[in-house]
N, C-alpha and C positions, 0 to 999 in steps of 0.2 A: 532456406525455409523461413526464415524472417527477416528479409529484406525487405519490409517497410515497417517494421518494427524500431522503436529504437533503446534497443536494449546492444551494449557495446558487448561487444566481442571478444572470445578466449582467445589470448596466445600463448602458445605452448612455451616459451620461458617462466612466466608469471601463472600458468592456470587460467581459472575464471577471474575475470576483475570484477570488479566490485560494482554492485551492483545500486544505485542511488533509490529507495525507496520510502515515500511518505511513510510514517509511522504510523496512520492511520490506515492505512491499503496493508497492514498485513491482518487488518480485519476484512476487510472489503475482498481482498485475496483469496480468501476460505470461504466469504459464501457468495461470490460472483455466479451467475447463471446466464451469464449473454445478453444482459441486458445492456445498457448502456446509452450515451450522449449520441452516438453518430458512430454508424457503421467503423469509419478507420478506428477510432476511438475502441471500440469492441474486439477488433482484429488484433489491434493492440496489446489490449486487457488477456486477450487469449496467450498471444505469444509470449509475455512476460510469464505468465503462469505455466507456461510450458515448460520455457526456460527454467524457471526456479525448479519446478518437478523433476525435471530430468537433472540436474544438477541440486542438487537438497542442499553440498556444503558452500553452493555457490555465496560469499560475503555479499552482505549486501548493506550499506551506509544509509544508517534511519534516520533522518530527516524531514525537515518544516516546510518544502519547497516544491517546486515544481520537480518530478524524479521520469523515471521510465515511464509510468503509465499516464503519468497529464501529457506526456508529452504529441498525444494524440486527441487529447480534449480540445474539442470546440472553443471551450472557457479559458485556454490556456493564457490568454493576454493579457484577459481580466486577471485572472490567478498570478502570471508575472508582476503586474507592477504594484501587486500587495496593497492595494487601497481601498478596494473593494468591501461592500460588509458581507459578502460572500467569502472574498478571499484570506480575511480575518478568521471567519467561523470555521472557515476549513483549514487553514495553519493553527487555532485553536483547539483542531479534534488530532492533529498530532501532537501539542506539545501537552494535551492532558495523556496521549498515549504515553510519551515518554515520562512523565511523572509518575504515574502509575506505574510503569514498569523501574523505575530508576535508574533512567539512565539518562547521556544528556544528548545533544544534537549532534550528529556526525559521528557517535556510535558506530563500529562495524561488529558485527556478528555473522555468523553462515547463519543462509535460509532455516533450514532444520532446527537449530537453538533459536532462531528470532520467534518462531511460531510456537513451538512449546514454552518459552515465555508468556507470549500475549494470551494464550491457554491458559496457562495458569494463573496469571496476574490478574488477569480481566475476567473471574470467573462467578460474578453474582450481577443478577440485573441491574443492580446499583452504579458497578464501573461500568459496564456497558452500556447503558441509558447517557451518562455520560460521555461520552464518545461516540454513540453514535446515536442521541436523540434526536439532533433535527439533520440529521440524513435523510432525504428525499430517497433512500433506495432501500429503506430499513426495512421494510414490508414486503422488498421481495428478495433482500439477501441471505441466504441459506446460515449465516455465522448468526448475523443478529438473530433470528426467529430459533436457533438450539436450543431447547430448551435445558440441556446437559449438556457440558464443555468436561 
């Protein structure tokens, strides 16, 4: 089912492994609608979020890097070699996620606690303008425009 995905796979000694996640896409997560950079890129976005749904305790390692879902971005290179003032601003909207939430880089938590976290921590327009103000997708992501979290 997601074979062009790259979201790594369960083995039945270990369970789910752990799943590498910008900390900023566990906003982006919850109000994705199919939009997105380039078709693989969306197919992408799709099958991570399936993944994590059908699996809620699946871990997942919150981090400032390129994770599961870049990994199908257009931008990915740019985004690899961190020099970018692109790829600044958006390692920037993760390490203000984990500030806000208190926590530090490489963080594991399961899916289900990471989200009712970012819930709760990020819940007045204040944090969230912060994080995701100059997001080019803030106007049609269903998380940012909530008016009630």
């Amino acid at each position: 089912m997601f074979k062009k995905s790259n979201i790594p796979k369960s083995d039945s000694e270990t369970g789910s492994k752990c799943l590498k996640i910008r900390a900023h896409h566990l906003c982006c997560i919850q109000g994705f609608q199919g939009y997105g950079y380039s078709p693989a890129f969306v197919a992408n976005m799709r099958a991570v979020i399936a993944d994590i749904k059908a699996s809620p305790s699946r871990p997942l390692e919150l981090v400032s890097e390129c994770d599961a879902i870049c990994a199908s971005c257009p931008s990915k290179r740019e985004c690899t070699a961190q020099v970018s003032v692109n790829s600044r601003s958006i390692r920037n909207m993760d390490l203000v996620v984990m500030e806000k939430l208190k926590i530090k880089e490489g963080t594991i938590m399961e899916a289900d606690k990471a989200f009712r976290l970012i819930n709760s921590q990020l819940a007045n327009a204040s944090d969230i303008e912060d994080v995701c103000g100059a997001c080019k997708w803030r106007q049609k992501c269903l998380w940012y425009l909530q008016e009630e979290r």
